[in-house]
C-alpha positions as CSV (number, residue, x, y, z in Angstrom):
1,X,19.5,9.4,12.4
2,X,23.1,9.3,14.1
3,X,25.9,6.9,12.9
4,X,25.3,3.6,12.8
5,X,21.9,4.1,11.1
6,X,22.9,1.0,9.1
7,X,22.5,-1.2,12.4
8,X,19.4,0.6,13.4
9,X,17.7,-0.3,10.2
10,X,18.5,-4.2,10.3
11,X,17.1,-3.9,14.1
12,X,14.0,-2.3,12.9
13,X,14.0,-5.0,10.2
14,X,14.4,-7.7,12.8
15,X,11.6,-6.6,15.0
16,X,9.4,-6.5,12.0
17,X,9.9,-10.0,10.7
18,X,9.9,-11.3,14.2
19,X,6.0,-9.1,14.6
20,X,4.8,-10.6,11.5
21,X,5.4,-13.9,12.8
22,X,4.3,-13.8,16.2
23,X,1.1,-12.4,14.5
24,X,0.4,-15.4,12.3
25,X,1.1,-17.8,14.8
26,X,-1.9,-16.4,17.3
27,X,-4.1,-15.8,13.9
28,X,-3.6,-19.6,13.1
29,X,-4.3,-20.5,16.2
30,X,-7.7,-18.5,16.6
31,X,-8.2,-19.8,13.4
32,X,-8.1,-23.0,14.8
33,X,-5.1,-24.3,13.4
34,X,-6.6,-25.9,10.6
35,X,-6.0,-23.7,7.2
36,X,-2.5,-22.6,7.7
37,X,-1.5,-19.0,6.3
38,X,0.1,-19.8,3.0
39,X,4.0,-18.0,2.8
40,X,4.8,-16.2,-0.4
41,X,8.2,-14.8,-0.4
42,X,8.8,-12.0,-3.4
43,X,11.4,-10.3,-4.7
44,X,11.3,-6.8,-6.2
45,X,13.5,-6.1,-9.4
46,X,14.4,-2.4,-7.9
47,X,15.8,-3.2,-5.0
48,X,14.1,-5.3,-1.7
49,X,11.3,-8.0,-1.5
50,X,8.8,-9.1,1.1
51,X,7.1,-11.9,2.2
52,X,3.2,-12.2,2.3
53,X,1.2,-14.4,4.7
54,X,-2.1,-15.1,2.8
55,X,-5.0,-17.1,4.8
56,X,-8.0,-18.6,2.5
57,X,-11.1,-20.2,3.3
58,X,-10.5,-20.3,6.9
59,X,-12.5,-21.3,9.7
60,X,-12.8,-18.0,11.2
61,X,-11.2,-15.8,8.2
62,X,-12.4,-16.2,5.0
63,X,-9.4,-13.4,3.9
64,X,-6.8,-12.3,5.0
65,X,-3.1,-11.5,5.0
66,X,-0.3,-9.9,7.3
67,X,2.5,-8.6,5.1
68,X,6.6,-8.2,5.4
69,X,8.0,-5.8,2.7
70,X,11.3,-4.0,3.2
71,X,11.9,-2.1,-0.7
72,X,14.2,0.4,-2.0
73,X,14.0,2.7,-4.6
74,X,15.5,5.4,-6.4
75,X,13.2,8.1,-5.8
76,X,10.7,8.5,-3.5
77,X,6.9,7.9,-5.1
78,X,4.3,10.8,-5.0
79,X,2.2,9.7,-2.2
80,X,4.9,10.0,-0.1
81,X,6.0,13.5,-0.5
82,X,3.1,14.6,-0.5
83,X,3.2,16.1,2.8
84,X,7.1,16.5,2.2
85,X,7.4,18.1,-1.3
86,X,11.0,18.8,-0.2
87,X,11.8,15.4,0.3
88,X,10.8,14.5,-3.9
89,X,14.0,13.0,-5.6
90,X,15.6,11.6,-2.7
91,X,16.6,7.5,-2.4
92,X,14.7,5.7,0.3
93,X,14.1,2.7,2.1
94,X,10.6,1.6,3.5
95,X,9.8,-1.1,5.3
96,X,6.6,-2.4,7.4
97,X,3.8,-4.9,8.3
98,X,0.8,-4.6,7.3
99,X,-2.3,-6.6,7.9
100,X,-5.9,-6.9,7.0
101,X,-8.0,-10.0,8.0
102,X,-11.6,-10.3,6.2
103,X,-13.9,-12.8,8.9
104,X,-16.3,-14.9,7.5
105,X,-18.6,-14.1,10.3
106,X,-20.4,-10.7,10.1
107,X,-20.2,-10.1,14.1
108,X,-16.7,-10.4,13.7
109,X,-15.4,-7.4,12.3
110,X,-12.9,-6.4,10.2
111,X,-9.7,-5.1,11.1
112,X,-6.2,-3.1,9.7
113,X,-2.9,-2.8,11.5
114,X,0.1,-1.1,9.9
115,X,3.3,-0.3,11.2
116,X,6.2,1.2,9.2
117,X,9.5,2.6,8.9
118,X,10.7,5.1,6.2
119,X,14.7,6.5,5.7
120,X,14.7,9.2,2.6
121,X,18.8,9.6,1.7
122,X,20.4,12.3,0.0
123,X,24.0,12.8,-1.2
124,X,25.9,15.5,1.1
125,X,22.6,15.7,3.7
126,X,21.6,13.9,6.8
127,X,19.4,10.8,6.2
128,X,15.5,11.7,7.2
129,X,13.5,9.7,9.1
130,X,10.2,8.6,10.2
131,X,7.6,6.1,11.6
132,X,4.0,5.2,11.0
133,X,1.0,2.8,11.9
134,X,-1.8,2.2,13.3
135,X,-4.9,-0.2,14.1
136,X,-8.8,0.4,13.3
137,X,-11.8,-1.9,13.6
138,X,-14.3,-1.9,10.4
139,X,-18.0,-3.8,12.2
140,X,-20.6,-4.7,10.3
141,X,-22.7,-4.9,13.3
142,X,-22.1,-2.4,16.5
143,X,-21.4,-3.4,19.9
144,X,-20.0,-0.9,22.7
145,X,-17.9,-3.1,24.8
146,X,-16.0,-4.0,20.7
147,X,-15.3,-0.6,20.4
148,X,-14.2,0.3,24.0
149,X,-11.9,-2.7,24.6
150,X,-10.5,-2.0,20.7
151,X,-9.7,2.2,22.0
152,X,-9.0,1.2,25.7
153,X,-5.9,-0.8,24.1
154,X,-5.1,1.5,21.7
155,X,-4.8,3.9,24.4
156,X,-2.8,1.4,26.6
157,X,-0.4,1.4,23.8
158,X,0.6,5.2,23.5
159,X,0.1,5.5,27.2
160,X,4.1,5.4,28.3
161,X,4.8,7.8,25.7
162,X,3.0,10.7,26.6
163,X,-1.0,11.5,27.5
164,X,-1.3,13.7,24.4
165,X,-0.5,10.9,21.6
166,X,-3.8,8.8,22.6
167,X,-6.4,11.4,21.5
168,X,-4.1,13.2,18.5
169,X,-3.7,9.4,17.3
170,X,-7.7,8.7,17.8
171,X,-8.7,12.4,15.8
172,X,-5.7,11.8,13.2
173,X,-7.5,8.4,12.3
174,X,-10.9,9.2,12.5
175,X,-9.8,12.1,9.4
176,X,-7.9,9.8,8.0
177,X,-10.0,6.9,7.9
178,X,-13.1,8.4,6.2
179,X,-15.1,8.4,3.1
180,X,-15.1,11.7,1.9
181,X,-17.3,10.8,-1.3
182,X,-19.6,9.3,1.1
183,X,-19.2,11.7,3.7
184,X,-19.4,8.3,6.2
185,X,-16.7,6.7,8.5
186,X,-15.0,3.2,7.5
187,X,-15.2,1.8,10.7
188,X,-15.1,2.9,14.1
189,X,-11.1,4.0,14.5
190,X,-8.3,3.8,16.6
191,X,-5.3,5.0,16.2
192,X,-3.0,6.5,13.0
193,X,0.4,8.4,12.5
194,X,2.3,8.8,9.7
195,X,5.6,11.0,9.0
196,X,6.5,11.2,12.8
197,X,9.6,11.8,14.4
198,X,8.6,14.4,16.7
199,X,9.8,12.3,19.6
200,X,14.2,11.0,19.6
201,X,14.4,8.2,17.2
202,X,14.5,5.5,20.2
203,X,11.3,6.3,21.5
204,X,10.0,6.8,18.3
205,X,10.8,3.5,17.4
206,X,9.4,2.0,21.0
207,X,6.0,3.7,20.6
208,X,6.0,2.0,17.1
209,X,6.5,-1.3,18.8
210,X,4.1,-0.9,21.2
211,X,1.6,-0.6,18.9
212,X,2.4,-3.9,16.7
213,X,2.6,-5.8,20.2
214,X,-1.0,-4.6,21.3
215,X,-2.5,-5.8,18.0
216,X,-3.7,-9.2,19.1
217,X,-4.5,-8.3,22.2
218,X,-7.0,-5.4,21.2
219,X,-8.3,-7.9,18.5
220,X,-8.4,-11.4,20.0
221,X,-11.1,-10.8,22.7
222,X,-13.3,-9.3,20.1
223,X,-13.0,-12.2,18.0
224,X,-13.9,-14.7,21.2
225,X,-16.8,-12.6,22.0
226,X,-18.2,-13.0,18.4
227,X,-17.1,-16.0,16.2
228,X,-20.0,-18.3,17.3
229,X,-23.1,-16.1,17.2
230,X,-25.4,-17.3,14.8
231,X,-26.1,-15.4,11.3
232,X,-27.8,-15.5,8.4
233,X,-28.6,-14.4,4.9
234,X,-29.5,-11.3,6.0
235,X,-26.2,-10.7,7.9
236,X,-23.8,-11.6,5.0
237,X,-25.5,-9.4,2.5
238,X,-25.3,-6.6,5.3
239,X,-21.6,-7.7,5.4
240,X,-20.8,-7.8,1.8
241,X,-22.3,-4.3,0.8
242,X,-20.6,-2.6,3.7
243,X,-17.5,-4.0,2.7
244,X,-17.5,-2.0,-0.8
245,X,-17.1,0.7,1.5
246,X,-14.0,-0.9,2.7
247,X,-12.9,-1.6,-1.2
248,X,-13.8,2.1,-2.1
249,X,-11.6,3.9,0.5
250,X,-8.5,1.6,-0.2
251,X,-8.5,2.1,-4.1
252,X,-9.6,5.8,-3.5
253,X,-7.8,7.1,-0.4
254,X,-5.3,4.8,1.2
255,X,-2.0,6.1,0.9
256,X,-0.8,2.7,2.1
257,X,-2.8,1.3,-1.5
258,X,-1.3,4.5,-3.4
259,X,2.3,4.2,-2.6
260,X,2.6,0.2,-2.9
261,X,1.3,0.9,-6.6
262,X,3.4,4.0,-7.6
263,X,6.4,2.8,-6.1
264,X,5.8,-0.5,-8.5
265,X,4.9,-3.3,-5.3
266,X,3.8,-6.5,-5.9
267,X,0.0,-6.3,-6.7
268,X,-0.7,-9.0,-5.4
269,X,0.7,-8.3,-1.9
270,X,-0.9,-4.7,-2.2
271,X,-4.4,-5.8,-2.6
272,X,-4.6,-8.7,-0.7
273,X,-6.5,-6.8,1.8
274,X,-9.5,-6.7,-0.6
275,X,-12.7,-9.1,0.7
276,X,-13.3,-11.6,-1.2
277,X,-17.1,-10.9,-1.7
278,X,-18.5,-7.9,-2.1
279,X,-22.0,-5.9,-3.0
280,X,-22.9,-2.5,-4.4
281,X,-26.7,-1.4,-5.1
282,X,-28.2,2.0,-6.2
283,X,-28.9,4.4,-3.1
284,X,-30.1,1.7,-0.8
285,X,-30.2,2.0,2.9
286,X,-31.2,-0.3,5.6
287,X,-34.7,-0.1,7.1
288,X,-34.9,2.6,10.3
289,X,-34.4,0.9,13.7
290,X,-32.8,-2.4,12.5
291,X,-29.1,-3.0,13.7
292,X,-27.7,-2.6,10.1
293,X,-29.4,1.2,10.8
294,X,-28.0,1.3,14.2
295,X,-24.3,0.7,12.8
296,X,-24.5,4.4,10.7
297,X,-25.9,6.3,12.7
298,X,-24.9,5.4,16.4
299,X,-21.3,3.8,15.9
300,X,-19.8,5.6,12.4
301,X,-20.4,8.9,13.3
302,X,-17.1,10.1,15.6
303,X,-17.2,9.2,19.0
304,X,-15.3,9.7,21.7
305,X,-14.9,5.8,23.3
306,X,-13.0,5.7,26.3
């Protein structure tokens, strides 16, 4: 990053704070406006602080969160040299929004956005820099026109950018976002980067944008199609078993999960994106030709949806 990479950083800052709220407003308002999202500012001892917007008991989410967190540390953690062993040792700066919102109905699926902003500093070397994010849809139940309209936008998103970033996006998340001990998808995708900066740092920073602005609108219509179909018994135990998948790949894989904890986050803000009820049995799979059976094998298995 040139001079004034100071600046640049409260700007980023800025637009995040400002997405985060924009987002809770139109969640509190699908909602129905009448469990607000409860505001938990936090501090962290080693430099930095966040603040975490919590929802409860809702009428349409029975969990969920969108989080602020902008920390600093002396070192960068593990998971995130990974990829960038030559980065290990160096002073950063992250910062982000994160969100995961649990529905209480089992049409309405869940979903993940992410969009972050990382600045590793060395003494005597230029600052490095890079961007990540992304959106994915976890159903419970499959429906086409969900999973279109959730890609279509994802699509619309990366679209000013550059063709290419759509389907590289789409394949990077569909790796990414996949049990490996299960051999079996979370969900049904979108989109995922991490580490980029292959583009100049302005339109790295506007395709990064882009993304957190398209959020609601590749969610909301889903939710309006689905919030007031009936369900039952059978659907919420369908619902709570699938979502140990979810709880499995974010304590096992995430690096989102892995880094919040190594770099010493605030738990609580980490794993607020857990559901709040969940199931596990012994090898058990649905009964052939049943929609539970029609979710594994006709909408987990990569796809190519718009």
């Amino acid at each position: 990053m040139k001079k004034g990479k100071g600046m640049q950083v409260e700007v980023i800052k800025d637009y995040f704070t400002d997405l985060q709220q924009r987002i809770v407003a139109g969640l509190e308002q699908l909602d129905g406006g009448k469990v607000a999202f409860l505001r938990d500012s936090w501090q962290r001892a080693e430099g930095g602080g966040g603040l975490s917007c919590v929802i409860e008991n809702g009428a349409l989410f029975e969990r969920g969160g969108v989080n602020f967190s902008h920390v600093q540390g002396a070192a960068l953690p593990p998971s995130a040299t990974a990829v960038r062993p030559e980065l290990a040792g160096r002073h950063f700066e992250a910062m982000g929004v994160s969100l995961v919102l649990h529905p209480r109905n089992p049409y309405v699926p869940t979903v993940h956005m992410n969009v972050r902003f990382f600045i590793a500093y060395k003494e005597g070397a230029e600052p490095v820099w890079w961007f990540g994010g992304g959106m994915d849809l976890t159903p419970y139940y499959g429906f086409e026109e969900d999973a279109v309209h959730f890609h279509r936008t994802c699509q619309q998103a990366l679209q000013p950018f550059g063709e290419q970033w759509y389907p590289e996006f789409k394949q990077w998340c569909d790796r990414y976002f996949f049990l490996k001990h299960r051999n079996e998808a979370r969900g049904v995708g979108g989109i995922f980067f991490d580490d980029f900066n292959s583009l100049p740092f302005e339109q790295c920073f506007a395709l990064t944008r882009s993304v957190g602005d398209h959020f609601l609108l590749a969610y909301q219509p889903i939710v309006a199609r689905r919030r007031e179909l009936p369900y039952g018994e059978t659907q919420r135990d369908w619902q709570a078993f699938r979502r140990g998948r979810y709880v499995e790949f974010n304590l096992v894989w995430d690096r989102g999960t892995l880094f919040g904890l190594q770099s010493g986050g605030r738990t609580e803000s980490i794993l607020m994106s857990m559901p709040p009820v969940v199931k596990w049995r012994y090898d058990w799979q649905p009964e052939p030709n049943t929609p539970e059976a029609d979710l594994l094998h006709a909408f987990l298995p990569e796809r190519q949806w718009v």
